[in-house]
C-alpha positions as CSV (number, residue, x, y, z in Angstrom):
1,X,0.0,0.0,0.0
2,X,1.6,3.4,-0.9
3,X,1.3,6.6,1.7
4,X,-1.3,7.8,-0.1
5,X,-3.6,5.0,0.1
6,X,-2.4,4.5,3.9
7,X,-3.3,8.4,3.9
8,X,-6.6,8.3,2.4
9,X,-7.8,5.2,4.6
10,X,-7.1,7.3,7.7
11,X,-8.5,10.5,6.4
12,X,-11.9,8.8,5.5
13,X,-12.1,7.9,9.4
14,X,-11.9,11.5,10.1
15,X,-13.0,13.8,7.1
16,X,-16.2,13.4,4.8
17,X,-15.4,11.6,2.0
18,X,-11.6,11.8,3.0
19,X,-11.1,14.8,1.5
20,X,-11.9,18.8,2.4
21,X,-13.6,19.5,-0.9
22,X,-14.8,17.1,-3.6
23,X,-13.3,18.4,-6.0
24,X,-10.3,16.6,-5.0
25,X,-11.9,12.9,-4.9
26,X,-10.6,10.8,-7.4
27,X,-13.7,8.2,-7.4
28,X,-15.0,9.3,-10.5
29,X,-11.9,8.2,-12.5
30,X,-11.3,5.2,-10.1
31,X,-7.9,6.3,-8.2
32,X,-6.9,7.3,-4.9
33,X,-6.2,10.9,-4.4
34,X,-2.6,11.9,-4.0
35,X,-1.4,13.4,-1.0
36,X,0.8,16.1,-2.2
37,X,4.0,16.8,0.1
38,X,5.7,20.0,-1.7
39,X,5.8,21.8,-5.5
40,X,7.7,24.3,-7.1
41,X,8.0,25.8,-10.6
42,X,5.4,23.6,-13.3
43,X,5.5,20.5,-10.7
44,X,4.5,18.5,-7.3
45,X,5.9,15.7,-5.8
46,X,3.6,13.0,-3.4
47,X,4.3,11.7,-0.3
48,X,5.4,8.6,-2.0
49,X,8.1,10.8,-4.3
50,X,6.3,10.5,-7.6
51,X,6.5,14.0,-9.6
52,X,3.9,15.2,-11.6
53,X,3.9,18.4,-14.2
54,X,0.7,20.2,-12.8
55,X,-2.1,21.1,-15.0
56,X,-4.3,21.8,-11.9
57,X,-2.2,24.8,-10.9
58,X,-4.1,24.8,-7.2
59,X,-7.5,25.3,-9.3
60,X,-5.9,28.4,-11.1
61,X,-4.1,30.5,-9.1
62,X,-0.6,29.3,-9.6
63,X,-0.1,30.8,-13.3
64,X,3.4,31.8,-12.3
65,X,4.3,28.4,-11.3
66,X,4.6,27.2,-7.8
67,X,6.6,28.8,-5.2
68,X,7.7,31.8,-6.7
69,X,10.5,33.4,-4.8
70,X,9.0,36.6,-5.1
71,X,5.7,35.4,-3.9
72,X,7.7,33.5,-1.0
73,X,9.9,36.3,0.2
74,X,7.1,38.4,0.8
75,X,5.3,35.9,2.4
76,X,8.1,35.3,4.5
77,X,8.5,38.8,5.6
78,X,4.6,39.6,6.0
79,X,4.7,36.5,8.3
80,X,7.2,37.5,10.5
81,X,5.0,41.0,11.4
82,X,2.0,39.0,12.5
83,X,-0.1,36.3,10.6
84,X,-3.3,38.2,11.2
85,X,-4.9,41.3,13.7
86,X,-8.5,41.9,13.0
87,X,-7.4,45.4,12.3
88,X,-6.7,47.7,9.3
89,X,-3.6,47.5,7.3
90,X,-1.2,49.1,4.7
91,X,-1.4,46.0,2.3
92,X,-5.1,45.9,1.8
93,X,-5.0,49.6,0.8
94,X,-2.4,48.7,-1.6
95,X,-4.1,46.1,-3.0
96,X,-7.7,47.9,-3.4
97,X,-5.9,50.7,-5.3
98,X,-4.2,47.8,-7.6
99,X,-7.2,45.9,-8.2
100,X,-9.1,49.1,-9.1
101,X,-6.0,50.6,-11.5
102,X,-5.9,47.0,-13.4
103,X,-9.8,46.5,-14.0
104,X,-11.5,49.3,-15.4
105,X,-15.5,48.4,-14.3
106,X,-14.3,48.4,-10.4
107,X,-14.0,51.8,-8.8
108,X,-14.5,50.2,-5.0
109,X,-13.2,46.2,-3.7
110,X,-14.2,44.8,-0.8
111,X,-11.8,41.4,0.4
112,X,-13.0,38.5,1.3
113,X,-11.9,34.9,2.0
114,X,-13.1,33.0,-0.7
115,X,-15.0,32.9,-4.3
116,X,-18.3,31.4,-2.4
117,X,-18.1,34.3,0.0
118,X,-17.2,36.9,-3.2
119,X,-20.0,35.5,-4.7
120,X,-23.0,35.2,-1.8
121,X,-21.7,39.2,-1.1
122,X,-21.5,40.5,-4.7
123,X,-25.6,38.7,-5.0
124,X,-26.6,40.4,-1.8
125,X,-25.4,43.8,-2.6
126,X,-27.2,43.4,-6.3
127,X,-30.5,43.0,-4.3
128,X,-29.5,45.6,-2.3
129,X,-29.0,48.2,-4.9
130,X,-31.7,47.3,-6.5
131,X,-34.6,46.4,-4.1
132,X,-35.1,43.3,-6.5
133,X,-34.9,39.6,-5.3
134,X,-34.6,37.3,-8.5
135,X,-31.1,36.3,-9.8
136,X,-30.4,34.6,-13.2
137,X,-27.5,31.8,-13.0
138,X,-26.9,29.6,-15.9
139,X,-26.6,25.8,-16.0
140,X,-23.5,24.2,-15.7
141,X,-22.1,27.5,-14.0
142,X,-20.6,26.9,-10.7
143,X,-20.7,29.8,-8.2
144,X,-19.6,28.1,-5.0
145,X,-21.7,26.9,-2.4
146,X,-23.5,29.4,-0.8
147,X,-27.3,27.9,-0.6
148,X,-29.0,30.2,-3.8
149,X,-26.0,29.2,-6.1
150,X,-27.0,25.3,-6.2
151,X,-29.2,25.1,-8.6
152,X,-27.9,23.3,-11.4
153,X,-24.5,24.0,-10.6
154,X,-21.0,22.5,-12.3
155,X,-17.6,21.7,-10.9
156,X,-17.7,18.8,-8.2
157,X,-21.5,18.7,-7.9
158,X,-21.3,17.9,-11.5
159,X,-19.2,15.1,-11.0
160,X,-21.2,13.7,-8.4
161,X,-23.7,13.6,-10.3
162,X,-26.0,15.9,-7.6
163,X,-28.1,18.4,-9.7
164,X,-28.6,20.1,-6.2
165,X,-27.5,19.8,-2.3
166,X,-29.2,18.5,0.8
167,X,-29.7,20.3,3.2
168,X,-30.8,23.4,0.9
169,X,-34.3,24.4,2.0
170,X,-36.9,25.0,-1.1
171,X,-37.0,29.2,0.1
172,X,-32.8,29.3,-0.3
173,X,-33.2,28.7,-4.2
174,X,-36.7,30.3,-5.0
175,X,-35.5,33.5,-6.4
176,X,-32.7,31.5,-8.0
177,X,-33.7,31.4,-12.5
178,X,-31.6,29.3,-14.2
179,X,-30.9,29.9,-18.3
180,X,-28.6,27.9,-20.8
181,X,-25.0,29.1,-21.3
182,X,-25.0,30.8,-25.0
183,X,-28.2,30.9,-25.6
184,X,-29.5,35.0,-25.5
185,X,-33.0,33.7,-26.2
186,X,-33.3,32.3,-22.4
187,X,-32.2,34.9,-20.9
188,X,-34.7,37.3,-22.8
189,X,-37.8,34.7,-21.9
190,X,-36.6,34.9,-18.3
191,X,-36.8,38.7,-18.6
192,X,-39.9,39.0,-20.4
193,X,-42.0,36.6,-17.3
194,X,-40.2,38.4,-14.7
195,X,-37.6,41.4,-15.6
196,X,-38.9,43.7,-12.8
197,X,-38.3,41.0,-10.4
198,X,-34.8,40.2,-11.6
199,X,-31.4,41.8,-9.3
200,X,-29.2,40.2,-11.4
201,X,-27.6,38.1,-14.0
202,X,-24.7,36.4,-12.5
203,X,-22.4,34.3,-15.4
204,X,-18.8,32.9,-15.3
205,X,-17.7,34.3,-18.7
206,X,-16.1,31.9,-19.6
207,X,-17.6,28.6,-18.4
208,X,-15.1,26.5,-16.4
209,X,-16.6,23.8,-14.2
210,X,-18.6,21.7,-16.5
211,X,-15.5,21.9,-18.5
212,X,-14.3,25.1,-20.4
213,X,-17.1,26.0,-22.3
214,X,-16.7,29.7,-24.5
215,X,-19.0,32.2,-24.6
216,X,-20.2,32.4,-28.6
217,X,-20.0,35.7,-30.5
218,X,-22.4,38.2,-29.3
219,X,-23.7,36.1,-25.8
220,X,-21.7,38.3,-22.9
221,X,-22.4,41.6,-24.7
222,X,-26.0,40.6,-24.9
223,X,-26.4,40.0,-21.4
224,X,-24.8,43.4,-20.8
225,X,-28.1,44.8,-23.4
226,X,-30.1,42.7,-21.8
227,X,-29.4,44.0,-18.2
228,X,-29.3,47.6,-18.9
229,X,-32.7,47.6,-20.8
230,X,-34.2,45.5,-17.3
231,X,-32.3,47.8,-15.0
232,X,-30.6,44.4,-13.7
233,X,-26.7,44.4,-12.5
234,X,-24.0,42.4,-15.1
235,X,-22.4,40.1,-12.3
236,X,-19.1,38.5,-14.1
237,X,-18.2,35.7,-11.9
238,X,-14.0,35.7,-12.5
239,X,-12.7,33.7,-9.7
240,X,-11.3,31.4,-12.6
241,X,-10.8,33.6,-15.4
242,X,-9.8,37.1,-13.3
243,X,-5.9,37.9,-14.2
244,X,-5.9,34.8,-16.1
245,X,-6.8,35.3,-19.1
246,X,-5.7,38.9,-19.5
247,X,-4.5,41.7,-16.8
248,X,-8.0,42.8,-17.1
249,X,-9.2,39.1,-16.8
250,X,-12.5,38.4,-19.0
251,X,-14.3,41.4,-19.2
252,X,-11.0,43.1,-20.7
253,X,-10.2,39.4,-23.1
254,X,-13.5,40.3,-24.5
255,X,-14.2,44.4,-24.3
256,X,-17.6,44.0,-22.0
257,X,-17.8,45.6,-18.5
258,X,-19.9,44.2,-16.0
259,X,-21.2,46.1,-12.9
260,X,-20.0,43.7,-10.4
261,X,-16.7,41.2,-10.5
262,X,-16.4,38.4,-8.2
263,X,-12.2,37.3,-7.8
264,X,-10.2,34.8,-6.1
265,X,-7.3,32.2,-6.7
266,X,-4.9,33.9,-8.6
267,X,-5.2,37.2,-6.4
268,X,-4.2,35.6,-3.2
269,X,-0.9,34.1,-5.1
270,X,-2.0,30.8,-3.8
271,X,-3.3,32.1,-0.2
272,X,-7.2,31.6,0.8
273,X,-8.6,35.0,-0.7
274,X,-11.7,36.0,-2.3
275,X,-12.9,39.7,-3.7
276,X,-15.7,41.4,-5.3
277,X,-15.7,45.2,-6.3
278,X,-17.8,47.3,-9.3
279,X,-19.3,50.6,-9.8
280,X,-18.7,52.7,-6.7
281,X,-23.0,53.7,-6.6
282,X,-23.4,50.1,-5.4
283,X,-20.2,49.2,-3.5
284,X,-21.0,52.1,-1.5
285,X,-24.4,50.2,-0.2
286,X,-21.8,48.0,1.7
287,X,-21.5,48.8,5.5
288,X,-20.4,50.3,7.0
289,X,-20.8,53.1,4.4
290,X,-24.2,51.6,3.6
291,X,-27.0,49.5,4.7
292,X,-25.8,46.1,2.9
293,X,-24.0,43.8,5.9
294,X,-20.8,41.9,5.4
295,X,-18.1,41.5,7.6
296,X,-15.0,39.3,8.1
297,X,-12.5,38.6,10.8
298,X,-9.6,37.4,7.9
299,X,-10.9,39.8,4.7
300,X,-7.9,41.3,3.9
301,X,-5.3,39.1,5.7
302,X,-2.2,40.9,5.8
303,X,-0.3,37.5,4.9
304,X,-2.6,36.6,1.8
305,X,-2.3,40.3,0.3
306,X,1.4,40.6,0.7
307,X,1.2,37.0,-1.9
308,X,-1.7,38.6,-3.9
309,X,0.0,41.8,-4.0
310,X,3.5,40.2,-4.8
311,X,1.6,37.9,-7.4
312,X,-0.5,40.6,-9.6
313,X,2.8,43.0,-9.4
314,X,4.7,40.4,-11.2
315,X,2.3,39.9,-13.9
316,X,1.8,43.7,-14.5
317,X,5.4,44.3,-14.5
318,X,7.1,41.1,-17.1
319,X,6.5,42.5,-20.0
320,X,4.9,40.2,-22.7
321,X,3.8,38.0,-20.0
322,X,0.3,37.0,-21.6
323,X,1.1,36.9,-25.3
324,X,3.6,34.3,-24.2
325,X,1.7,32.1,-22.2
326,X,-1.2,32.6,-24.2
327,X,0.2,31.5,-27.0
328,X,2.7,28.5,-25.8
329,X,-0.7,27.7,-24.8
330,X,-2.0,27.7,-28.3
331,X,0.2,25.8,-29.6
332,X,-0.4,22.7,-26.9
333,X,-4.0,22.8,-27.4
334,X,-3.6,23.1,-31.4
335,X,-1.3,20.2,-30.8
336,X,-3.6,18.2,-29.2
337,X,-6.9,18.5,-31.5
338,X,-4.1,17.9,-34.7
339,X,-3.3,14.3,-32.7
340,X,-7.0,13.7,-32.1
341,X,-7.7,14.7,-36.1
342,X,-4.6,12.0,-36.9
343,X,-6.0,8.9,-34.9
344,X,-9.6,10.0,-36.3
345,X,-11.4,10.2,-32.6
346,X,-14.7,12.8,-32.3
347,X,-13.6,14.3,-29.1
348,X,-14.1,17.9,-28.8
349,X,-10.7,19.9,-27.4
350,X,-12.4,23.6,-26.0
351,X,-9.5,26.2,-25.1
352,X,-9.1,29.9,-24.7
353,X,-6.2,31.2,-23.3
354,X,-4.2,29.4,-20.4
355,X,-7.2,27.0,-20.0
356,X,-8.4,24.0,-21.7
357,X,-10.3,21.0,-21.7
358,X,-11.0,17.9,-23.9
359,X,-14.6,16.5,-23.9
360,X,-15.5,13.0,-24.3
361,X,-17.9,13.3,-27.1
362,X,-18.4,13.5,-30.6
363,X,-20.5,16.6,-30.8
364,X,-19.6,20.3,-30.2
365,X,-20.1,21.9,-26.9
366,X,-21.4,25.2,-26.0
367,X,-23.7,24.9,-23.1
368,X,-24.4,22.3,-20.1
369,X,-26.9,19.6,-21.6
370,X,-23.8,19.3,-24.3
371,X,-20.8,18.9,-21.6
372,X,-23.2,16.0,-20.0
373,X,-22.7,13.9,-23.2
374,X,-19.0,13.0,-22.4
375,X,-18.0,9.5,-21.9
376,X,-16.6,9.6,-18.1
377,X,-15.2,6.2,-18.9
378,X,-13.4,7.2,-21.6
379,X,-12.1,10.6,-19.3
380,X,-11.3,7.9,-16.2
381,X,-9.4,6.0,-18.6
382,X,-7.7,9.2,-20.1
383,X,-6.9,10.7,-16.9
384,X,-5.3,7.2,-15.4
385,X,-3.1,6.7,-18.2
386,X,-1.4,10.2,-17.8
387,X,-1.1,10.3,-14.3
388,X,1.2,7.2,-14.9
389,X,3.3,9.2,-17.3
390,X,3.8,11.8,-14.5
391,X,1.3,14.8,-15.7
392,X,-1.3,15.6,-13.2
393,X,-4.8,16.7,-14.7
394,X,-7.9,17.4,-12.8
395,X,-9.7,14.2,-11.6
396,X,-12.4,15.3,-13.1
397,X,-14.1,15.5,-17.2
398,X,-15.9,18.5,-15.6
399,X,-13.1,20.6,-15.1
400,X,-10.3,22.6,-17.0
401,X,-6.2,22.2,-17.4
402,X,-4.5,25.0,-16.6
403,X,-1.3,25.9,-18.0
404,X,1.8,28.1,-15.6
405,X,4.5,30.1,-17.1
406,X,6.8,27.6,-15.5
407,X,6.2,25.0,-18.1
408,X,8.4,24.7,-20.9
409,X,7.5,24.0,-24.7
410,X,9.7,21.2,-24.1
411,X,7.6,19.6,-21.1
412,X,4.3,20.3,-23.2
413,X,5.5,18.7,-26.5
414,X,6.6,15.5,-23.6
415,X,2.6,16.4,-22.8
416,X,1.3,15.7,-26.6
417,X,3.7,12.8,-27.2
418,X,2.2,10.7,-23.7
419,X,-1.3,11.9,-25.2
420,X,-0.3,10.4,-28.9
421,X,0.5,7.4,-27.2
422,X,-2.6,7.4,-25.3
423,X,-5.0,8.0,-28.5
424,X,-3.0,4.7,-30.0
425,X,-4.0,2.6,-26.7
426,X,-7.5,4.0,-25.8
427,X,-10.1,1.3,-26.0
428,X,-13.1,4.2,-26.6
């Protein structure tokens, strides 16, 4: 029995499942999880000393690589002042004004501790604002787990095959209209039945956990119509795609501005963080300037903004920094849809940016009801063979690869070869 397995046998006896969030299960593809003991640059090794090159990046936020000695160092020196006082401090000052300069739609940013929490705050001060109740989420869209968010959500719920949660009363998810991803026409009908009841749109722009899933010509900068003709708030949901995609994250990728932006991952610099900021008329409804309630003991930890802070820096200041990645990026995914043309399999290979996924189906996919068609079999058996080969993917066909600066075109093209020798021994 390796450590992992010894591991994940005593971790079942004391945590759900064995792990702290499902997303980290590896039932669905028939594995044990590994217990990861330390990364740096574009890998991690287990407790049992196998390496991996790391296509999960910590769910994102590690698009420099892992254990950046920038990020470190000033870790290391915000540690030794204090881990955490309850109080004010310089960094979270520092970071507002940088979070503001990089993103034109935010003018105010409130820190929190985590995309669910970004989330659950940026919904409440919608209502708030707008003294409606009813938000429109789309299927497949995952928003974290606050109780109004799972309805038809992606990610790990998706995997688990739970179109909902337990322990979510009927009232939590009421006000809660779900539409289809890409298609304008739902979100109109939803409008027309209700508009005057409706806070808020709330969409990932670029779908990432039921697989990555890109928004079609025309469907973000008809919500954005859509919303101002209803009087509803544009929430973009960018704890995946925020600073990933571009230094203006989705909504700068793609030229439309949304009224609210909900962060994480990537601005911590691997830390627990969270944010959501916007148009300074409704941040300003947040207390204590105004009657909206949030609060938080560890918002603004002065440990997690001296990473975040140390993080976003970097990428502002390397010149070039997302042409490169972006396009090394290209040329993996290009690489992998020309080996999936060669050995004549149907599978679909989505990608934008830094982020990708391959689909276990034959048909396109643009929206939820299509992701659901994949073969998890055929992903289980994928995912097993190139964890052998040392390249660590998401345990999951709902979920994306991300790609790190750290990697190499020389690692990647080892990448395509392992998945060329895969496509010759797949039995689907």
């Amino acid at each position: 029995m390796t450590r992992s397995e010894m591991l994940f046998t005593e971790a079942a006896r004391f945590i759900p499942g064995g792990v702290n969030s499902p997303v980290r299960a590896f039932g669905s593809v028939g594995e044990t999880p590994r217990f990861i003991a330390s990364a740096k640059g574009a890998y991690m090794t287990d407790v049992d000393g196998n390496t991996y090159l790391d296509f999960v990046g910590s769910w994102g936020p590690m698009i420099l690589g892992h254990s950046h000695p920038v990020i470190l160092e000033a870790v290391q020196e915000a540690c030794r002042e204090g881990l955490s006082f309850g109080a004010a401090t310089e960094r979270e000052v520092e970071m507002a004004e940088l979070i503001c300069s990089l993103v034109p739609s935010i003018d105010m940013v409130r820190m929190v501790n985590s995309g669910t929490e970004a989330v659950m705050s940026a919904i409440r001060v919608a209502r708030g604002f707008t003294g409606r109740s009813k938000i429109v989420k789309f299927a497949g869209c995952y928003h974290g787990h606050s109780d109004s968010m799972l309805v038809k959500a992606g990610s790990g719920v998706m995997t688990a095959g739970i179109p909902d949660s337990a322990g979510v009363p009927a009232g939590c998810t009421q006000d809660t209209l779900t539409a289809v991803y890409n298609d304008l026409e739902s979100v109109k009908e939803l409008f027309q039945a209700c508009g005057s009841e409706i806070a808020a749109v709330i969409v990932e722009p670029v779908a990432a956990n039921m697989g990555v899933v890109l928004p079609e010509k025309g469907f973000l900068e008809g919500l954005r119509r859509v919303c101002d003709e209803y009087g509803a708030l544009l929430i973009f949901d960018e704890v995946i795609t925020g600073f990933r995609l571009s230094l203006s994250g989705a909504q700068g990728y793609f030229g439309v501005r949304p009224d609210l932006t909900t962060f994480g991952k990537i601005i911590g610099g691997g830390m627990p963080v969270g944010a959501y900021g916007g148009r300074r008329e409704v941040m300003e409804l947040i207390a204590p300037s105004g009657p909206v309630y949030q609060a938080g003991t560890l918002s603004g930890n002065p440990v997690a903004m001296a990473a975040g802070l140390a993080g976003l820096r970097l990428l502002r200041d390397t010149p070039g920094f997302y042409e490169d990645l972006n396009q090394k990026a290209d040329r993996f995914f290009e690489g992998m849809k020309d080996a999936l043309a060669e050995a004549g399999k149907p599978w679909q290979l989505n990608h934008i940016g830094s982020l990708g996924c391959i689909f276990f189906t034959k048909g396109p996919v643009s929206n939820y009801a299509q992701a659901k068609t994949s073969d998890t079999k055929a992903f289980a058996e994928y995912f097993s063979f190139m964890l052998r080969q040392g390249i660590y993917l998401a345990p999951s066909q709902f979920e994306a690869m991300f790609l790190s600066a750290a990697m190499t075109d020389g690692e990647l093209e080892g990448v395509l070869e392992s998945f060329k020798n895969y496509l010759k021994e797949s039995q689907f």
